[in-house]
DOTOR-379461 format. One record per residue (C-alpha): residue number from 1; residue in three letters; x, y, z. Coordinates in steps of 0.02 Angstrom, whole numbers, plus 50000, padded with zeros to 5 digits. Layout:
BEGIN
<site NUM, "Ala", <X, Y, Z>>,
...
end
This chain:
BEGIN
<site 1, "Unk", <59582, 55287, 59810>>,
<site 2, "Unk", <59754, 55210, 59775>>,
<site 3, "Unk", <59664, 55150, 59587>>,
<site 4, "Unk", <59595, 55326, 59562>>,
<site 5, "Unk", <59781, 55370, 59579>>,
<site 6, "Unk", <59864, 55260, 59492>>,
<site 7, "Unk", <59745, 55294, 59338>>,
<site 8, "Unk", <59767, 55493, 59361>>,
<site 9, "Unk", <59969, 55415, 59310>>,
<site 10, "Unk", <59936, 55337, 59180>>,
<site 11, "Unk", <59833, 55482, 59111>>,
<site 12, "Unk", <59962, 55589, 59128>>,
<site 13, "Unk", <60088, 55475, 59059>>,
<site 14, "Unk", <59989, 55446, 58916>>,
<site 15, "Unk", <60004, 55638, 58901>>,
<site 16, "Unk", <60180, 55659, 58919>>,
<site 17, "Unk", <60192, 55526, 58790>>,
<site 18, "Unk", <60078, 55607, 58658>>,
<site 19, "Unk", <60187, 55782, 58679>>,
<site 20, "Unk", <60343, 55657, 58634>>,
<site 21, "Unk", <60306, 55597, 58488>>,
<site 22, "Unk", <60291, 55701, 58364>>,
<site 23, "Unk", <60398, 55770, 58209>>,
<site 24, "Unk", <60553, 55735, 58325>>,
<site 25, "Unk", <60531, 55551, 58296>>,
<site 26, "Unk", <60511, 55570, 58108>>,
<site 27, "Unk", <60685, 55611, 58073>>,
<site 28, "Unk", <60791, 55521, 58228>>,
<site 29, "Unk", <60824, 55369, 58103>>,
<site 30, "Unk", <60918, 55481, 57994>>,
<site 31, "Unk", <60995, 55599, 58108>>,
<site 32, "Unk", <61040, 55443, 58233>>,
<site 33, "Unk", <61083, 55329, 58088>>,
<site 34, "Unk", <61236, 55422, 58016>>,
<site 35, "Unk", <61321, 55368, 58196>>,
<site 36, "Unk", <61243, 55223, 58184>>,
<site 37, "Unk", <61149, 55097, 58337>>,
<site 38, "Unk", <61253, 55095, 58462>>,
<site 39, "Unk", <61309, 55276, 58470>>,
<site 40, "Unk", <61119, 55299, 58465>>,
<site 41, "Unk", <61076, 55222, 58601>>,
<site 42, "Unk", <61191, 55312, 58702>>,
<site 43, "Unk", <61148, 55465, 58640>>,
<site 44, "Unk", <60954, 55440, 58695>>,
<site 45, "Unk", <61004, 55359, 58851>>,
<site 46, "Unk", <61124, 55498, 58907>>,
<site 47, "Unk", <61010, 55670, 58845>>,
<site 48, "Unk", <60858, 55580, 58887>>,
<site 49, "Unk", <60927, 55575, 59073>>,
<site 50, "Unk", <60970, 55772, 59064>>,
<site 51, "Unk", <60791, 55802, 59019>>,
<site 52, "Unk", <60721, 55712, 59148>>,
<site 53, "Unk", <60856, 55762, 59272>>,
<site 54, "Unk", <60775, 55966, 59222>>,
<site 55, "Unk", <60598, 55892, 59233>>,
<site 56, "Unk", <60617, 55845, 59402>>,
<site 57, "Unk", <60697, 56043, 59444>>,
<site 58, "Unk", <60552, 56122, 59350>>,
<site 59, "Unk", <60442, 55997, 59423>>,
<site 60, "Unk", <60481, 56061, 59601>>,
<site 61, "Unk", <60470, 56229, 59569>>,
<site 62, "Unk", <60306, 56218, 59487>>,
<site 63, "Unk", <60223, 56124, 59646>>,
<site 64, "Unk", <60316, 56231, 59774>>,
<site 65, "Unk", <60212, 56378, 59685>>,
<site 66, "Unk", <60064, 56275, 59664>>,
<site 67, "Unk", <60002, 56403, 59535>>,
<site 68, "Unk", <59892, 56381, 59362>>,
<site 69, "Unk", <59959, 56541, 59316>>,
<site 70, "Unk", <60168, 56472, 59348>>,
<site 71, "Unk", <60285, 56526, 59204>>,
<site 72, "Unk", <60467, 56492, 59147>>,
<site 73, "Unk", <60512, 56662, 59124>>,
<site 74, "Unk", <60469, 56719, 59300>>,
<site 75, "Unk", <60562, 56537, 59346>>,
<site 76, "Unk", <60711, 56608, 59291>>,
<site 77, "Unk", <60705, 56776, 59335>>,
<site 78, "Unk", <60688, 56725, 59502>>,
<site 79, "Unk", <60856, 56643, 59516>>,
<site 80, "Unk", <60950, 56719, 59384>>,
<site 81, "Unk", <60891, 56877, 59357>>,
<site 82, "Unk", <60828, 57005, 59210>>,
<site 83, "Unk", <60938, 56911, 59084>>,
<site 84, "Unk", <60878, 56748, 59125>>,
<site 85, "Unk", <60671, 56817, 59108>>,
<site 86, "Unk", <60724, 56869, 58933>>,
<site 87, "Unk", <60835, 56705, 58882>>,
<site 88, "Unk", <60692, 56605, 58927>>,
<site 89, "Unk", <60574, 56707, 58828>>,
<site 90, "Unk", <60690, 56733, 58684>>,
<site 91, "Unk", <60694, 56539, 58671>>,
<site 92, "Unk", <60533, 56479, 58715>>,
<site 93, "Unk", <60508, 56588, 58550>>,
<site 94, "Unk", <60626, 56497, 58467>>,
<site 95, "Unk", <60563, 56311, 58504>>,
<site 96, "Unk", <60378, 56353, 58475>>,
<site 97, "Unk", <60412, 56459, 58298>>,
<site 98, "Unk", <60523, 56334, 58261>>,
<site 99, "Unk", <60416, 56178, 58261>>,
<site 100, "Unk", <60292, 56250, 58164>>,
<site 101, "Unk", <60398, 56277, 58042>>,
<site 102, "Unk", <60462, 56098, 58064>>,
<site 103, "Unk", <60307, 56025, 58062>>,
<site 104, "Unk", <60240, 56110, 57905>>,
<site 105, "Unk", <60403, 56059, 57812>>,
<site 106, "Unk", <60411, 55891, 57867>>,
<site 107, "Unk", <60225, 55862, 57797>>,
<site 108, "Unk", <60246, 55950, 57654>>,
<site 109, "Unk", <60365, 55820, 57610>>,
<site 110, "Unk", <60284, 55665, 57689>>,
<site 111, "Unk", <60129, 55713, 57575>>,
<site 112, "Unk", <60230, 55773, 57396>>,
<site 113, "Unk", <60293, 55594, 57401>>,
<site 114, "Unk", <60121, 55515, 57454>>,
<site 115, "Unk", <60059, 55592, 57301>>,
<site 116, "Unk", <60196, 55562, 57196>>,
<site 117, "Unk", <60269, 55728, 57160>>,
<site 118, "Unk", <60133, 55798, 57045>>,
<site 119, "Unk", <60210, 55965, 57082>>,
<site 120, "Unk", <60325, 56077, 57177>>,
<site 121, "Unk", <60353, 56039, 57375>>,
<site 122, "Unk", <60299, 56229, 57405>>,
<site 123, "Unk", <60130, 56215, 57348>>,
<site 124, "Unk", <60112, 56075, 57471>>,
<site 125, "Unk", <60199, 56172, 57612>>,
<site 126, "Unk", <60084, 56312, 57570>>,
<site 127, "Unk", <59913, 56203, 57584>>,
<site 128, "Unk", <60004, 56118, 57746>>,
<site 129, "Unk", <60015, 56302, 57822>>,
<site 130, "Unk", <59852, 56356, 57782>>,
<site 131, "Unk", <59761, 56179, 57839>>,
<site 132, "Unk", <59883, 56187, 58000>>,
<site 133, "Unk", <59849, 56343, 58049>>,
<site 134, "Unk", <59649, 56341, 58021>>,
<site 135, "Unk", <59637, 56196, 58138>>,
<site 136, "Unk", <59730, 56254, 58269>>,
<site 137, "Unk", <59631, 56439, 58266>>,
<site 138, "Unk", <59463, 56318, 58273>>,
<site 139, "Unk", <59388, 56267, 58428>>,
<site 140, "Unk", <59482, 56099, 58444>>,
<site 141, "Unk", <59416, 56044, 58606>>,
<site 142, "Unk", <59336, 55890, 58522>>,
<site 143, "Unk", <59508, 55840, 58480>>,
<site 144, "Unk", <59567, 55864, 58653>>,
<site 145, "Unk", <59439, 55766, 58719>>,
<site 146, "Unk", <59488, 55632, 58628>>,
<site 147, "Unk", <59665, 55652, 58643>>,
<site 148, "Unk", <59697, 55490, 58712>>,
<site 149, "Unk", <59605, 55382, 58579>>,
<site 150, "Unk", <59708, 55490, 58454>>,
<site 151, "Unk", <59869, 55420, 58555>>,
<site 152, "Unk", <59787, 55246, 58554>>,
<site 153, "Unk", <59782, 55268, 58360>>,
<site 154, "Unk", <59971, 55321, 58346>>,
<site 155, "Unk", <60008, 55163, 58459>>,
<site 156, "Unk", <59934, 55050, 58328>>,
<site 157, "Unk", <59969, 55113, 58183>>,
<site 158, "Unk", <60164, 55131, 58231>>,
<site 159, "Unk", <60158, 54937, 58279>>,
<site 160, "Unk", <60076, 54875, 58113>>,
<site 161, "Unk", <60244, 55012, 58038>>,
<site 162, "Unk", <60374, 54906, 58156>>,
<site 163, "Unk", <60283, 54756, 58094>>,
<site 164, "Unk", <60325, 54795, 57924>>,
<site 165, "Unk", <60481, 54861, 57921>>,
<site 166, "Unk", <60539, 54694, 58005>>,
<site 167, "Unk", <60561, 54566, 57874>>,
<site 168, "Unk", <60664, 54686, 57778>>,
<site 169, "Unk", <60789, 54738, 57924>>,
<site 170, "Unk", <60975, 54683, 57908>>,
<site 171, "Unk", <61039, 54657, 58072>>,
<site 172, "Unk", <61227, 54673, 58009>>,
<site 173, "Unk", <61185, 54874, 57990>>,
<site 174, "Unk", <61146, 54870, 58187>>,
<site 175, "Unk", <61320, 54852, 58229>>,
<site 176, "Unk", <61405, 54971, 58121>>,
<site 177, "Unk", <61457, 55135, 58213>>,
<site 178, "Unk", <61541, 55312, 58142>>,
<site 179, "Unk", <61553, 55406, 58306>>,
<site 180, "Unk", <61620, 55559, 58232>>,
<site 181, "Unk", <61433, 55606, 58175>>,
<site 182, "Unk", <61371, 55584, 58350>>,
<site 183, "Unk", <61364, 55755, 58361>>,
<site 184, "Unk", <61263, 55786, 58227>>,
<site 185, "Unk", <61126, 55689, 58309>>,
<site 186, "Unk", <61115, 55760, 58480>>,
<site 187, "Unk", <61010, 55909, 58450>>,
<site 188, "Unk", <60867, 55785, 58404>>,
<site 189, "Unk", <60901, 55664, 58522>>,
<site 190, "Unk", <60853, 55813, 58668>>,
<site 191, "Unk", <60687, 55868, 58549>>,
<site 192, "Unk", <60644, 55670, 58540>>,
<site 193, "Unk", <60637, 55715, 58752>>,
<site 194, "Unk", <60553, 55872, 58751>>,
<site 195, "Unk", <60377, 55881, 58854>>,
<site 196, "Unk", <60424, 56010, 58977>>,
<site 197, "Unk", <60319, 56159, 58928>>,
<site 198, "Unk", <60159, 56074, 58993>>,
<site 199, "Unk", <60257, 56018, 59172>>,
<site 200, "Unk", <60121, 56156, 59261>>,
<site 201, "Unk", <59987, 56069, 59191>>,
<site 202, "Unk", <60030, 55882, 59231>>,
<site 203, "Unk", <60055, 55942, 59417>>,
<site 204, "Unk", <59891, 56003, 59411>>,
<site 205, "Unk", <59818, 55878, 59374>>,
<site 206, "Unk", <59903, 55742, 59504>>,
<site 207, "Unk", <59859, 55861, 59626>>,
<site 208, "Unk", <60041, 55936, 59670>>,
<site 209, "Unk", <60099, 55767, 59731>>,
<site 210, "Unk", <60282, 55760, 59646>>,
<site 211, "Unk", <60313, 55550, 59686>>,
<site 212, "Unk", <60149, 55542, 59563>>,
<site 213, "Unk", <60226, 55674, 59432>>,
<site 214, "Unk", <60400, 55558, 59452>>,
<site 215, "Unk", <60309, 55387, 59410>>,
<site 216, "Unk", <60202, 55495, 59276>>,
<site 217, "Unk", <60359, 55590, 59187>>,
<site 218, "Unk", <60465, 55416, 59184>>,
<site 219, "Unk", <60335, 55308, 59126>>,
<site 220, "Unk", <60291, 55421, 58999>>,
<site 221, "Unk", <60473, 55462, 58944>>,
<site 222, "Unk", <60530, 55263, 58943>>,
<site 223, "Unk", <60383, 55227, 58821>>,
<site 224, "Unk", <60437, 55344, 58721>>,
<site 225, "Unk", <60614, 55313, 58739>>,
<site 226, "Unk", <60578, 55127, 58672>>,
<site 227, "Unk", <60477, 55180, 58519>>,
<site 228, "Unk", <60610, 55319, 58473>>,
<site 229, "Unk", <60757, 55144, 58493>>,
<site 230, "Unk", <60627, 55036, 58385>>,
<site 231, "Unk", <60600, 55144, 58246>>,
<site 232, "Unk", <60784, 55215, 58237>>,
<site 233, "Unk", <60816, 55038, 58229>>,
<site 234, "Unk", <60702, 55005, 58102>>,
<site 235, "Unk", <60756, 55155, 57995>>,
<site 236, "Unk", <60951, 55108, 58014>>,
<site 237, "Unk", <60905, 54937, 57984>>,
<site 238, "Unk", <60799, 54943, 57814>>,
<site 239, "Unk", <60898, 55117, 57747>>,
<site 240, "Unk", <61079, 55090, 57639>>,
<site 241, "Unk", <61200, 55201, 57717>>,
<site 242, "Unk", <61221, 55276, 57510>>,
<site 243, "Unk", <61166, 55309, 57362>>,
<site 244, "Unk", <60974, 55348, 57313>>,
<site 245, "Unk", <60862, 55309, 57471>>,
<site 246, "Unk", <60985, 55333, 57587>>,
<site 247, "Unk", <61023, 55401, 57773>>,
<site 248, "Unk", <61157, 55526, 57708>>,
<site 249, "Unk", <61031, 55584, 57537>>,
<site 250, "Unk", <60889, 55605, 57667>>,
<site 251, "Unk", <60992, 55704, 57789>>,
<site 252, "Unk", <61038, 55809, 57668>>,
<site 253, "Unk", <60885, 55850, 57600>>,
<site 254, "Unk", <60799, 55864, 57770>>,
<site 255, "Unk", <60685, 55726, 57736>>,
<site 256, "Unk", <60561, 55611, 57859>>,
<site 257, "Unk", <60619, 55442, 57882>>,
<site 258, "Unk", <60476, 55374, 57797>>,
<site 259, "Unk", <60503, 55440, 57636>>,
<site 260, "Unk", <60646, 55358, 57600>>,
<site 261, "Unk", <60612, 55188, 57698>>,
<site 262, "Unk", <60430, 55174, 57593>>,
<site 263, "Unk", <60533, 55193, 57430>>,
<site 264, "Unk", <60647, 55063, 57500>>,
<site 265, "Unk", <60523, 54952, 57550>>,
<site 266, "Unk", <60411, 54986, 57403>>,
<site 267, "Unk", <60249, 54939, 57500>>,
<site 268, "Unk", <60089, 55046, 57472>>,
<site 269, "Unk", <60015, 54989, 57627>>,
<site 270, "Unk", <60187, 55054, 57732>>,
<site 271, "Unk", <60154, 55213, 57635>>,
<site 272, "Unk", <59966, 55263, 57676>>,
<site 273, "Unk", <59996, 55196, 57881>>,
<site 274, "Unk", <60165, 55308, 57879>>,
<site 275, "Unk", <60077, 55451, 57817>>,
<site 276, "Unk", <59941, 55415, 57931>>,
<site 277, "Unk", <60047, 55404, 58074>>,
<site 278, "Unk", <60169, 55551, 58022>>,
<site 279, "Unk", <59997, 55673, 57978>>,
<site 280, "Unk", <59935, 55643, 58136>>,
<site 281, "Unk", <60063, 55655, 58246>>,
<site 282, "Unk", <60120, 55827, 58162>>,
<site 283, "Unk", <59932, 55880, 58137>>,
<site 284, "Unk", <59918, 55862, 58334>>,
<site 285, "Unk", <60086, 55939, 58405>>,
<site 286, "Unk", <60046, 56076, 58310>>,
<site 287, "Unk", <59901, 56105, 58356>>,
<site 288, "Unk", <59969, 56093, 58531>>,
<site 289, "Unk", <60111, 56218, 58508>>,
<site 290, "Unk", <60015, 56349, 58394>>,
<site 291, "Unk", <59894, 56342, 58538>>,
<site 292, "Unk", <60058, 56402, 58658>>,
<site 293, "Unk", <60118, 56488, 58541>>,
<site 294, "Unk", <59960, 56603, 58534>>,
<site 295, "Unk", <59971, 56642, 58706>>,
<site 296, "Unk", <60141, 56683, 58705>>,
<site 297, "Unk", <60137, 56797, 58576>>,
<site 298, "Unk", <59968, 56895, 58655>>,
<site 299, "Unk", <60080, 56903, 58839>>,
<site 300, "Unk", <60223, 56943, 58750>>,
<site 301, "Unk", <60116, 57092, 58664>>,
<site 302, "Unk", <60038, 57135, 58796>>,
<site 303, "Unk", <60180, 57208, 58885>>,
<site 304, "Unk", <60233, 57303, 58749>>,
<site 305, "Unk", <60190, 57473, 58661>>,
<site 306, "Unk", <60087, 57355, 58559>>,
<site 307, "Unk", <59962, 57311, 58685>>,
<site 308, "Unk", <59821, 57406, 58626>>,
<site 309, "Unk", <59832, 57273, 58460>>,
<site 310, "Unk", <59809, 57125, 58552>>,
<site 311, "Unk", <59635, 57165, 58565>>,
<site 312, "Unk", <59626, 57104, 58407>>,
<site 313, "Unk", <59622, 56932, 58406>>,
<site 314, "Unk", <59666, 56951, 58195>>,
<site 315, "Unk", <59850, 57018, 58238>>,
<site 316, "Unk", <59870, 56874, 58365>>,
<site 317, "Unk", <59835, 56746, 58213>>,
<site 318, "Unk", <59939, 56852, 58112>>,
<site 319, "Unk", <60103, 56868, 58219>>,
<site 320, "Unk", <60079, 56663, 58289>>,
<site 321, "Unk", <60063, 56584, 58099>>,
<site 322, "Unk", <60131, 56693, 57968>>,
<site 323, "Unk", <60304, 56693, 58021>>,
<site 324, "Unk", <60328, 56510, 57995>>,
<site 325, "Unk", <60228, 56482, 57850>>,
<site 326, "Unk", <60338, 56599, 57772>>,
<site 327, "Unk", <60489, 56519, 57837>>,
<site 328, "Unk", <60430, 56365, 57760>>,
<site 329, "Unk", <60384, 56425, 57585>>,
<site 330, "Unk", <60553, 56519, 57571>>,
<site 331, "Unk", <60642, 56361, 57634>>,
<site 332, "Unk", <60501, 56186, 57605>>,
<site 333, "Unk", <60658, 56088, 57625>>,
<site 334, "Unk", <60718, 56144, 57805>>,
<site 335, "Unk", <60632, 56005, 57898>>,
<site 336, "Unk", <60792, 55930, 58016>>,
<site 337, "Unk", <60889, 56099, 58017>>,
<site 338, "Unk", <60736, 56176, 58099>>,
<site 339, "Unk", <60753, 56045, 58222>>,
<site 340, "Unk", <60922, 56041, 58245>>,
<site 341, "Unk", <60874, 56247, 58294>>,
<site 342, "Unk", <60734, 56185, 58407>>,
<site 343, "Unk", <60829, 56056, 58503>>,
<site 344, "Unk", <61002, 56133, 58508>>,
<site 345, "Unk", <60977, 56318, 58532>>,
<site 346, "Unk", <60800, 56317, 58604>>,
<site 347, "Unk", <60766, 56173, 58721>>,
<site 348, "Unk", <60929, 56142, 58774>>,
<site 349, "Unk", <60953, 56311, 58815>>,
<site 350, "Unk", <60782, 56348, 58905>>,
<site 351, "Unk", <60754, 56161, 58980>>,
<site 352, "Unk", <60947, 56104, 59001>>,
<site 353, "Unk", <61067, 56257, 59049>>,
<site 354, "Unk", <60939, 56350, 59142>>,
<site 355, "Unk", <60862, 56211, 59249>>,
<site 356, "Unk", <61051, 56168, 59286>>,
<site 357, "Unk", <61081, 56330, 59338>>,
<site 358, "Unk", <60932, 56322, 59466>>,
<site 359, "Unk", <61003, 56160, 59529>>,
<site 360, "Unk", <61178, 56253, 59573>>,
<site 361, "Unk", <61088, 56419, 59639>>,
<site 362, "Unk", <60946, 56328, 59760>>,
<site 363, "Unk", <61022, 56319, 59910>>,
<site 364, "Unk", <60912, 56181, 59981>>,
<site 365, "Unk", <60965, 56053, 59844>>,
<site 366, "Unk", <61051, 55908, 59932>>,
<site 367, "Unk", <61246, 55884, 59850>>,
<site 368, "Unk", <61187, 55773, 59732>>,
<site 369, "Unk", <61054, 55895, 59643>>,
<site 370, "Unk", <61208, 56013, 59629>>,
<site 371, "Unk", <61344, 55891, 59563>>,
<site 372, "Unk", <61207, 55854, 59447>>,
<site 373, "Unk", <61174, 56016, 59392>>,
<site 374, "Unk", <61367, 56031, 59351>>,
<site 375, "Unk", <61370, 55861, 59235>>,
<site 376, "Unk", <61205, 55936, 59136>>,
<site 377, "Unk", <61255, 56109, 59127>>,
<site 378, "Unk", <61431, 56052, 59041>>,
<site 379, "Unk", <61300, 55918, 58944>>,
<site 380, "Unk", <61211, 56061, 58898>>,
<site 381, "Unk", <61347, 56171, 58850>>,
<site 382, "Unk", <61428, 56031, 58734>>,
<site 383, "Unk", <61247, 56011, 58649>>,
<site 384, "Unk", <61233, 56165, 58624>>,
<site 385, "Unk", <61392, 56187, 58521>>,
<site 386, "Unk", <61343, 56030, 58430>>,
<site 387, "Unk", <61206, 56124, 58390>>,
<site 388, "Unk", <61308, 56282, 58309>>,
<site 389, "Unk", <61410, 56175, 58225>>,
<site 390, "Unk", <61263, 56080, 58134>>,
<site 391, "Unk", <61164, 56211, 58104>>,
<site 392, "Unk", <61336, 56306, 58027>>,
<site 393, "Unk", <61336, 56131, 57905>>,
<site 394, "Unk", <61537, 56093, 57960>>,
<site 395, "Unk", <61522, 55898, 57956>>,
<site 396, "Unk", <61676, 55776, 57978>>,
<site 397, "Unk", <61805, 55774, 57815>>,
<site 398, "Unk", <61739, 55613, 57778>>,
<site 399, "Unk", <61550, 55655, 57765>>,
<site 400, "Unk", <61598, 55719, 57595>>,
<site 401, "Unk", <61697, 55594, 57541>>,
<site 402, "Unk", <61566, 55462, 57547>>,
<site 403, "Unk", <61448, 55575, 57453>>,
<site 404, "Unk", <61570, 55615, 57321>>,
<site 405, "Unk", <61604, 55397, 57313>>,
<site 406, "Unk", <61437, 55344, 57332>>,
<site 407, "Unk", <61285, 55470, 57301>>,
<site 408, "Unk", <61223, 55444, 57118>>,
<site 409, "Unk", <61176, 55634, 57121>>,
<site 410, "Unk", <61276, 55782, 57112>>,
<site 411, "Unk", <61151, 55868, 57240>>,
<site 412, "Unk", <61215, 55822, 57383>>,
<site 413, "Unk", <61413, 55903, 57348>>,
<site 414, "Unk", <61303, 56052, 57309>>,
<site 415, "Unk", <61226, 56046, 57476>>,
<site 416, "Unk", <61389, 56011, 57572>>,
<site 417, "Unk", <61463, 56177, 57486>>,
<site 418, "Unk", <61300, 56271, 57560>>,
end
């Protein structure tokens, strides 16, 4: 029985692991590598605690209700009232529209340099959109079923990537630190964490038992913790800080961490298994998130003076996938600003302040839940105006300078002065 359990744990850990990475990990190595390693590291280490710190809150209220039908929105409602039901749906909205429109930007440009540019990024966010958004309105249950050989997959192929990367890494880069753009980074550093929408599922399936959603949550999240350290490593490692190819070009052009480190290290083979591993890990979360984002939409609807249209399944589509795709024609090149939206506004909001609040308002939390709650909520808070202030593209003085010194491209002044 104790095996049967222990495998259950892994299952689920292999789960909470496959809703981690995604198009979060894709740009940490430029979004952590302006601060550089060791301000990294922190910054994982300390958010990565405030997201399992709200795991374990939502995880108690979801097996106290021991319901299949258990929903943030009445979660906060509960304890905080009217406004808190309509924060949480208001940015739930927010995460889910958000990485869509993430993940069809960030492959739009992961496949226009695959291909070499033969035309405009749109066209390639367009066919991205359409491809996207087909799959995820199939019946994808064969997919599902083999959800954890498609994890396997991503395992490998992001080995034979660190494997690569390796004999061009220069360790002297690893040490070098600009803490003034920590900030910058901290909005992906809590999406790189985020897993917590399918908490009422992972219960489920251990049977309620919260010591086996604990080992199942932090097994998960540590795995993924060390492959988000490896491959910022590897992208701060093999990436020039300037000039063409670099962290500060790709941040400002919102671009994957692969693109530039395959130009860097001019290898086909890094190429094809980066754009392998990048296609499918984007192709599944979103796939995973349209699915949500479906059903929010259709409850969302259905309480409204629109509720007669949700009968028709067409509208649903319409109102789930057309939003973003637009987002991402009008703007191909948003890929880490939609992130920086996603993390910062959305999840830390609806998985950092709220959960906090919980801790502070339950009056059965021991002392420690509730001193906690105050060191995340004030975690949260800060994040949050990181978040504002990336999003509002205020950077430190000397941000600019080093463009204006070392960027062999006027581009990137022009994107400051945006």
């Amino acid at each position: 029985m104790a095996d049967i359990k222990s495998k259950s744990i892994v299952l689920t850990a292999g789960l909470v692991v496959g809703n981690l990475i995604g198009a979060g990990i894709l740009a940490l190595p430029v979004s952590l590598g302006l601060s550089g390693m060791v301000p990294a590291l922190l910054l994982l280490a300390v958010y990565g605690t405030l997201m399992f710190y709200s795991a374990e809150i939502l995880t108690r209220e979801a097996i106290e209700r021991k319901s299949s039908t258990f929903d943030f929105p009445s979660l906060y409602n509960r304890y905080l009232g009217h406004w808190g039901k309509w924060v949480a749906i208001l940015t739930n909205g927010i995460i889910l529209y958000g990485l869509l429109v993430a993940y069809i930007s960030g492959a739009s440009q992961i496949l226009a340099d695959l291909f070499g540019n033969p035309f405009p990024v749109i066209w390639f966010a367009l066919g991205a959109a359409i491809l996207f958004s087909l799959l995820a309105i199939a019946d994808l249950s064969v997919i599902n079923r083999y959800n954890a050989v498609l994890i396997g997959v991503l395992l490998a192929v992001f080995v034979l990537l660190l494997l690569l990367c390796l004999p061009h890494l220069e360790t002297g880069r690893l040490g070098i630190s600009h803490w003034e753009y920590a900030p910058l980074a901290i909005p992906l550093a809590v999406t790189a964490c985020h897993f917590h929408n399918i908490i009422p599922v992972l219960c489920k399936n251990l049977q309620w038992d919260i010591r086996a959603m604990r080992k199942a949550i932090l097994l998960g999240m540590m795995l993924a913790l060390v492959m988000n350290i490896l491959w910022t490593m590897c992208g701060i490692g093999t990436l020039p800080r300037h000039g063409d190819n670099s962290l500060v070009l790709a941040y400002l052009r919102n671009l994957p961490a692969t693109v530039p480190m395959g130009n860097i290290l001019g290898s086909k083979l890094f190429t094809a298994l980066a754009a392998v591993f990048s296609i499918t890990a984007i192709v599944t979360s979103f796939i995973a998130n349209g699915l949500g984002l479906m059903s929010f939409t259709r409850d969302l609807l259905s309480h409204s003076r629109f509720r007669k249209a949700v009968q028709n399944g067409v509208i649903i589509k319409c109102v789930t996938f057309l939003p973003p795709a637009v987002i991402a024609l009008l703007r191909p090149g948003i890929f880490i600003k939609a992130l920086d939206v996603v993390g910062g506004i959305g999840i830390v909001t609806l998985f950092g302040i709220l959960p906090a609040l919980i801790a502070l308002r339950h009056r059965e939390y021991s002392a420690k839940m509730r001193l906690g709650g105050w060191i995340f909520l004030l975690l949260s808070i800060f994040a949050l105006g990181a978040a504002i202030v990336s999003i509002a593209g205020v950077r430190p003085d000397t941000f600019g300078e080093c463009c204006e010194a070392h960027s062999t491209e006027v581009y990137e002044m022009k994107e400051l002065k945006k």
